[in-house]
C-alpha positions in Angstrom: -29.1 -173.1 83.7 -27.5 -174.7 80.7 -24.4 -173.4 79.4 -25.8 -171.5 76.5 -28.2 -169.5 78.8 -25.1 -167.7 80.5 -25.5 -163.7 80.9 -22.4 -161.7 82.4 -25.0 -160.9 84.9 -26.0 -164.3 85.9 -21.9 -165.9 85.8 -21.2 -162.8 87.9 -24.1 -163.9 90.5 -24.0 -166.9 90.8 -22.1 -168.7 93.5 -19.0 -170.7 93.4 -19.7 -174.1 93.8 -15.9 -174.9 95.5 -15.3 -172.3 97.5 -12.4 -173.4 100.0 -12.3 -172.4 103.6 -13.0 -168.9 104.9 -13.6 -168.1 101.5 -9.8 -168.2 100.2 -10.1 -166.7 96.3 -8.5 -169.1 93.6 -7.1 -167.7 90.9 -6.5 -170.1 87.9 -3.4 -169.8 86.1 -3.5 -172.1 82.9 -6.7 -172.4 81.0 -7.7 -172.5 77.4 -9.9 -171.1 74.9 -11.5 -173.8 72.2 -9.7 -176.1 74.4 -10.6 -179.8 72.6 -13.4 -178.2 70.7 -14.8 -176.5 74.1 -17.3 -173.4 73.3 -16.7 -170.3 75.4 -19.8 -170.7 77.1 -18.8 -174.0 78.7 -15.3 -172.6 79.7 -17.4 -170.0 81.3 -19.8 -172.7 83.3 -16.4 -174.6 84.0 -14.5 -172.1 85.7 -17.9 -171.1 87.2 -18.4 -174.7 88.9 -15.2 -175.1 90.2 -15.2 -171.9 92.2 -12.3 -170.0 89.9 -12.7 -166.5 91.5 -10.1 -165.3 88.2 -8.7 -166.8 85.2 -5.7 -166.7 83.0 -6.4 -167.5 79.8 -3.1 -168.6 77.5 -3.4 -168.3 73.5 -1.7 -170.7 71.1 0.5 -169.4 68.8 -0.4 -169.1 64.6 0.5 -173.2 64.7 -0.3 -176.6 66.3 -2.8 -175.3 68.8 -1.0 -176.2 72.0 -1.9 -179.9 70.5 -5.4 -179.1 71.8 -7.2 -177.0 69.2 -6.4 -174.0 71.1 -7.7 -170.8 70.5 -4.9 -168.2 69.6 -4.4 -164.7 70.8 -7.7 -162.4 69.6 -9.9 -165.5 71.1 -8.3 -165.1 75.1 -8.5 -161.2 74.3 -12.6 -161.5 73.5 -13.5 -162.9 76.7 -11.3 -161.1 78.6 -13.1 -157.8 77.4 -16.3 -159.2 78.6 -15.5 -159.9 81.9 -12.2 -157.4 82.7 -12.4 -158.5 86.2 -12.4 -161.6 85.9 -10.6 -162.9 83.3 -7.0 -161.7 81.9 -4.4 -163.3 79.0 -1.2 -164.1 78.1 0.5 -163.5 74.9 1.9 -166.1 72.8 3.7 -166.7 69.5 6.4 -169.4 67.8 9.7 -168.2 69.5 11.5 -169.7 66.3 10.0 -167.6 63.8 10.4 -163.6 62.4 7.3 -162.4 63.8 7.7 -163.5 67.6 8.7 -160.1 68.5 6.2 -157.9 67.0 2.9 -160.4 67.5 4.2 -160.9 71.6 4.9 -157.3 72.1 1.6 -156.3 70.5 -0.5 -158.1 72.7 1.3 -157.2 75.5 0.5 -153.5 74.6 -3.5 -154.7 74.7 -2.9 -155.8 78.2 -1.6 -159.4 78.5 0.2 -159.9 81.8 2.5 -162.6 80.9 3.8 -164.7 77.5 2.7 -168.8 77.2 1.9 -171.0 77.3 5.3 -171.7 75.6 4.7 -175.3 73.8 6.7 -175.6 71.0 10.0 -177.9 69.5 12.9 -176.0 70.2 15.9 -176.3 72.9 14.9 -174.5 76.2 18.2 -173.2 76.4 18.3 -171.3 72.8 18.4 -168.4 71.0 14.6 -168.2 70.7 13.5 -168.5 74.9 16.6 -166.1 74.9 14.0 -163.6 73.0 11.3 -164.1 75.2 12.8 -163.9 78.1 14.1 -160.2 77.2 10.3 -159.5 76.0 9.0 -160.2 79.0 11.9 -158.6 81.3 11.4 -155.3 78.7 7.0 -155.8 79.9 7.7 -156.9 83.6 5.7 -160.1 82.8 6.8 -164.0 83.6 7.1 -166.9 81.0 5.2 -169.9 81.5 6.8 -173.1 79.6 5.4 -176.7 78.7 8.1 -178.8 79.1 8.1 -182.3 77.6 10.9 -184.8 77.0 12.0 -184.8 73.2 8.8 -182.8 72.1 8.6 -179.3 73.6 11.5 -177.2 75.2 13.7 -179.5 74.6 16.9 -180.1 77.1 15.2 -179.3 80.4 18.4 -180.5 81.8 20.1 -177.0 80.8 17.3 -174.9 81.9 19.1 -173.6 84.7 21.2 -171.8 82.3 18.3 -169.9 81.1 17.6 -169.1 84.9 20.7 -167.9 85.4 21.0 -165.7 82.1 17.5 -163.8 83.1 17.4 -163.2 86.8 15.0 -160.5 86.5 12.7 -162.9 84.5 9.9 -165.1 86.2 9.5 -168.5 84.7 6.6 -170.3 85.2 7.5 -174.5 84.3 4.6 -177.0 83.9 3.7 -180.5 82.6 5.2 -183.5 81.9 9.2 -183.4 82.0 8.6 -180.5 84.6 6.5 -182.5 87.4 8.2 -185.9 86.4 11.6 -184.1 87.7 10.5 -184.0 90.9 11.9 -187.4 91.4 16.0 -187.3 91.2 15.6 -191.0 89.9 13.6 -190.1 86.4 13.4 -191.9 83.8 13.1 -189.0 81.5 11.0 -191.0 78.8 8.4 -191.9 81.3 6.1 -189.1 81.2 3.6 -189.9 84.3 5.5 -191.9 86.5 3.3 -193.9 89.5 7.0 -195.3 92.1 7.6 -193.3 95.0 9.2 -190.0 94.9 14.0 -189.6 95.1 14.3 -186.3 96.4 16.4 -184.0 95.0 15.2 -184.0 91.2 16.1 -181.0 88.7 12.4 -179.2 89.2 13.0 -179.7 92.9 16.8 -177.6 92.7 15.5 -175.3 90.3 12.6 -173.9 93.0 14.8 -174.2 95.5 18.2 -172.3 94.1 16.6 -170.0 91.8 14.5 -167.3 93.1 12.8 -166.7 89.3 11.5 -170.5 89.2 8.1 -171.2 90.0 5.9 -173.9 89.3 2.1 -174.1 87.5 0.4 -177.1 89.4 -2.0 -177.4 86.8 -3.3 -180.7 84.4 -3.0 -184.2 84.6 1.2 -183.8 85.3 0.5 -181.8 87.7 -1.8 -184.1 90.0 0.1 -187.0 89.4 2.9 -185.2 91.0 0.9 -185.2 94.1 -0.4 -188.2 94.1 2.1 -190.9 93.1 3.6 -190.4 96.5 1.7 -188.8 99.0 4.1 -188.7 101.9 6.5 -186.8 99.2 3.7 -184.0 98.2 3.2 -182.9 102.1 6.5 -181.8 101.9 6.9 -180.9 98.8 4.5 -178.7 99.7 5.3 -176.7 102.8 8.9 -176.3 101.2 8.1 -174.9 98.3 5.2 -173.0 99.3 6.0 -169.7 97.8 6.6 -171.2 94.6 3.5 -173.2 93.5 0.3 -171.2 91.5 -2.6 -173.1 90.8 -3.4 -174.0 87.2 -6.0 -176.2 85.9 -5.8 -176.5 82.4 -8.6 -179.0 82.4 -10.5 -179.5 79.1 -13.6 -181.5 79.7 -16.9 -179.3 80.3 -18.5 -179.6 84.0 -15.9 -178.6 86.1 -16.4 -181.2 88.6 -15.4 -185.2 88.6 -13.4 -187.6 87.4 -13.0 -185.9 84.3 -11.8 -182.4 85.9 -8.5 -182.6 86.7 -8.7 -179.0 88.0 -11.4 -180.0 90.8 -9.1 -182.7 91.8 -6.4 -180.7 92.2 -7.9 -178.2 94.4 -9.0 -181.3 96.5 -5.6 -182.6 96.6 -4.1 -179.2 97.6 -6.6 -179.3 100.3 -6.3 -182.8 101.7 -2.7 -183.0 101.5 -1.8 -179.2 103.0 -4.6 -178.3 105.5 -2.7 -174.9 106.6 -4.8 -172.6 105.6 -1.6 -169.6 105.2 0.0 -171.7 103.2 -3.2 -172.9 100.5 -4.0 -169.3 100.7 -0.5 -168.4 98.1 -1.1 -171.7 96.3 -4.4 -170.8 95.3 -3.9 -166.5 95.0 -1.1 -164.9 96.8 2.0 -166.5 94.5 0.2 -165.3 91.3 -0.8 -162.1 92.5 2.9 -161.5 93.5 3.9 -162.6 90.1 1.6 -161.3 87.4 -1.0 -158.3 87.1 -3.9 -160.5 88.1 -5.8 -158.5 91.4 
């Protein structure tokens, strides 16, 4: 069946190609519409092939496309109408400019369960996450943030302030700066970092002192994480097993292979943490506990 052949009936039919053990859903946290000029109908194979039981779709905002040609809030909302059960959306808007409030609040009225993915230059700890945090505290939604050294939330250093500020707030971190800080010895301009794993970076104190900080798994950031030091990720793991949601955020169109960083994920989750408890809230329970997604 191609892609462009797709029915709702025959995506809802057909079987997951990667189901996991006992049947364990996965709910995927982090994907995109139009994602690198990817048609809908493709996303929908893709999510199809990797055995994604439910997905969260996250928007751009009105500019730069998530640097990935992005679709913005009306396209996540389409396909989430088609298939209500199985696909939901996050709102999203510029923090930094006069209509944050009013586009994020009016999405969140149409049903979006959370606000991201957050990817744009300004400080983490400003003003502007300041707003979005009490948006999403107001709606009972979390935050998820693309954090990236000297090009998107800036000063993930200070972060903790933000945490501390918004207790009542779930924050969601993911990419580059975020997975590189596992490692207390960071250099924070290296953005996928191969040595072995320092315990003890900021991303590792954040899950572990602050009860609103969880951590999307998803992309290439995310598997390198896992598998620049594989002794580290087992325990990494198992500690902070009520704090990791799986995300792919994978762009490429098959859903399986060497391209699909979301299929390697799930393979690395598995290989590396066999208990079947604890891949069961990596791959639904932690989401489900955090955002309207059942």
């Amino acid at each position: 069946m191609s892609a462009h052949s797709l029915t709702r009936r025959s995506l809802l039919l057909a079987p997951a190609a990667t189901l996991l053990p006992a049947d364990i859903p996965i709910i995927d946290i982090h994907q995109h519409t139009k994602y690198s000029g990817r048609g809908d109908e493709q996303l929908l194979e893709h999510q199809r092939v990797m055995g994604i039981r439910q997905t969260v779709l996250l928007p751009a905002g009105r500019k730069y496309g998530l640097a990935a040609g992005a679709g913005g809030n009306d396209t996540v909302v389409a396909i989430a109408r088609r298939f209500p059960k199985q696909y939901f959306f996050f709102a999203n808007e510029l923090p930094d400019i006069p209509e944050a409030k009013e586009v994020i609040e009016k999405y969140l009225k149409m049903g979006a369960i959370g606000i991201g993915e957050q990817k744009f230059p300004v400080d983490c700890d400003s003003p502007h996450i300041d707003l979005i945090a009490r948006i999403a505290r107001q709606f009972h939604v979390p935050v998820l943030l693309h954090f990236q050294h000297k090009t998107y939330n800036l000063g993930y250093e200070n972060f903790h302030k933000v945490l501390a500020r918004h207790p009542k707030v779930n924050f969601i971190g993911h990419a580059q700066t975020f997975w590189g800080n596992i490692d207390k010895a960071l250099d924070q301009a290296v953005l996928y970092p191969k040595t072995k794993v320092t315990p003890g970076g900021i991303t590792d104190r954040l899950l572990a002192d602050y009860p609103n900080m969880y951590a999307d798994m998803s992309a290439g950031s995310g598997l390198n994480a896992l598998l620049r030091d594989e002794d580290h990720a087992r325990a990494f793991l198992v500690r902070h097993q009520d704090k990791l949601i799986y995300g792919s955020d994978c762009s490429d169109a098959i859903g399986q292979g060497e391209k699909c960083s979301g299929s390697q994920q799930i393979a690395a989750i598995r290989r590396l943490c066999p208990d079947a408890k604890i891949q069961q809230k990596i791959f639904h329970r932690n989401a489900t506990r955090i955002m309207r997604v059942r």
